[in-house]
C-alpha angles and dihedrals in degrees: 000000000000124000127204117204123196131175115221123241085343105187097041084042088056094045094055092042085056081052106046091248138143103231084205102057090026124088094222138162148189107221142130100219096182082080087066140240092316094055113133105252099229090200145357115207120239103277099048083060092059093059089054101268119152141218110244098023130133121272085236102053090066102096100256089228093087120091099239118202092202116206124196109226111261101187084183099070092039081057091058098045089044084058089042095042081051081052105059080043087067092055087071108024139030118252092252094057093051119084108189100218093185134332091289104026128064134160123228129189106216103175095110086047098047091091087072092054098049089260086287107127092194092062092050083041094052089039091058098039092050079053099055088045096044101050091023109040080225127125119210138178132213145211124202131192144161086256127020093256081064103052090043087057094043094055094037100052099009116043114043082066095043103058106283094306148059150163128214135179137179099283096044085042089061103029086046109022103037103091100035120130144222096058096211095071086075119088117272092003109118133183087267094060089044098047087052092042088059083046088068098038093264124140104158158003098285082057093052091045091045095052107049096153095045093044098048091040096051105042091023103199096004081052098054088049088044092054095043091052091052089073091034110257127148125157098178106111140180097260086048088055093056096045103055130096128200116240089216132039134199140167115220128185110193133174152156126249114240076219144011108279128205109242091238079064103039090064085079101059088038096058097035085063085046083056101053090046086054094052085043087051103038085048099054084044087241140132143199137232095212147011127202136180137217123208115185114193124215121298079249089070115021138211124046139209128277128176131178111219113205112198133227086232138343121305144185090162105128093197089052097049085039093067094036085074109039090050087065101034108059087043097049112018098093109237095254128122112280135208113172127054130185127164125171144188106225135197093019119179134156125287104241084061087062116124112235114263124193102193099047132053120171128251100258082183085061098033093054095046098055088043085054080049097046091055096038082057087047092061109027102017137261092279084069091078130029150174110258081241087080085075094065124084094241104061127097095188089119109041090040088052084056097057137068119220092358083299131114099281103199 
């Protein structure tokens, strides 16, 4: 028996707990207005939901005859509740029973805790959830089901209209679930798949479960998982999730211009997310195998630039890869305004695990330096020590190392 947890509306929520307000009688939003009209609005409290305002909006799409409290996002703060929020989940199961999905959302498999609950998950699911309300000021809703496909189901369609909770299992899943659209409400199913399912002529559940062979030999391994879930199966489980390693490692750094930028400009930001990889690499004495670099152009004309760079041995060398990317970059990104940048170390592995090389040594000089920067940021922040490029207009090193999760981090 597997339970999903999920705060509702969890910044604003938070927000309206460090005020002394009820998010579901509070208009509240999440949102950093000094970015203008057009700013993405992170959360909407409770209340705001019921009169048909949405997550992710603009700032401007909200009627402006509602009375709006706007609160500037504190990840900080999120952060602590999110702790606090682990914490109340160790008064009922043990840690390894518990599989944080997101910051307001975690799994927990309760089989072994059922017995003190009189086997009835809704009472351990309503105990938990009065918890988090009471010491957090937070609501929350859950879904429960025999696998943890099932519980995700059950809170993402289920639940929101049952109360707050609600438990499905492989019978209810079919003789429910079967014939729900759209299919994207369901877990792991995107607008992509959906899109290619109608393609086929497939709308729901019963039409993945009715077409085994098209659907397998369509999607290969997502198709096999597609058609399992259509009845329901899933044998992941938590203790598999923490086992599992990942046969290859990278490190990405990835954010959204205030502004477009030209592309003489957006080298800066590029390369000062390239820095702070290098420190984070030199630090932990490990390398990569390749780099690679995403440009994504303005919403006007679509679509970007992304290019994978294999290298002739193992680096850490910030100057080298440096120069990696901007040998590609000024010949291939097309000079058009540009608003998304992503860049990534990739098949990273220690150092001690490096095959020899007889044509290449690292630089110790560098190596040494970004390991001093990487302890002065430990004690006095990465604002301490920065690229001369920080200097320039263009770049967004400061205000990102200020922020967690590309938010406001205070």
């Amino acid at each position: 028996m597997y339970m999903v947890i999920d705060m509702k509306s969890f910044f604003a929520s938070v927000e309206c707990s460090l005020r002394g307000l009820n998010p579901q009688t509070t208009p509240l939003v999440v949102v950093d207005e000094s970015r203008g009209a057009g700013a993405v609005v992170l959360a909407v409290s409770s209340y705001l939901k019921s009169l048909g305002v949405k997550n992710r909006c603009r700032l401007y799409e909200i009627p402006k005859d509602i009375p709006l409290i706007k609160a500037k996002p504190r990840m900080k703060y999120y952060i602590e509740y999110a702790v606090r929020l682990y914490e109340i989940f160790l008064h009922y199961v043990d840690k390894s029973d518990i599989h944080t999905y997101s910051i307001d959302e975690s799994f927990l498999y309760v089989e072994p805790y059922l017995k003190y609950y009189n086997d009835s998950p809704k009472l351990l699911a309503k105990s938990i959830c009065e918890e988090i309300a009471k010491e957090l000021g937070v609501f929350s809703t859950c879904g429960a089901g025999d696998n943890m496909y099932l519980a995700k189901v059950a809170l993402d369609i289920m639940a929101k209209h049952n109360g707050g909770y609600y438990y499905l299992d492989k019978e209810k899943y079919v003789r429910e679930l079967w014939h729900h659209r759209p299919l994207t409400d369901f877990w792991q199913i995107g607008s992509g798949i959906e899109a290619h399912l109608a393609r086929m002529g497939i709308y729901d559940m019963e039409g993945i479960a009715m077409n085994e062979t098209r659907v397998i030999k369509e999607f290969g391994v997502i198709g096999s998982e597609l058609y399992q879930h259509a009845f329901g199966n899933e044998e992941c489980k938590i203790s598999d999730i923490k086992e599992y390693t990942p046969e290859s490692k990278s490190i990405s750094r990835s954010q959204i211009l205030f502004s477009d930028y030209k592309r003489s400009d957006a080298i800066i930001p590029l390369l000062e997310m390239l820095y702070i990889i290098c420190v984070d690499l030199c630090s932990s004495n490990r390398d990569c195998r390749s780099i690679s670099f995403f440009v994504g152009y303005s919403k006007e004309y679509m679509g970007g630039y992304g290019k994978n760079i294999n290298l002739p041995y193992r680096s850490r060398d910030y100057g080298y890869l440096a120069n990696k990317i901007k040998s590609i970059y000024f010949k291939e990104v097309a000079d058009l305004p540009i608003r998304r940048l992503m860049v990534s170390a990739n098949e990273i592995d220690y150092i001690h695990n490096r095959q020899m090389n007889l044509f290449y040594k690292d630089n110790e000089n560098t190596i040494e330096v970004f390991k001093t920067i990487s302890s002065i940021w430990d004690e006095f922040g990465k604002n301490s020590v920065l690229l001369g490029s920080s200097l320039l207009e263009g770049s967004t090193i400061k205000i990102r190392n200020k922020c967690i999760g590309g938010h406001n981090g205070e």
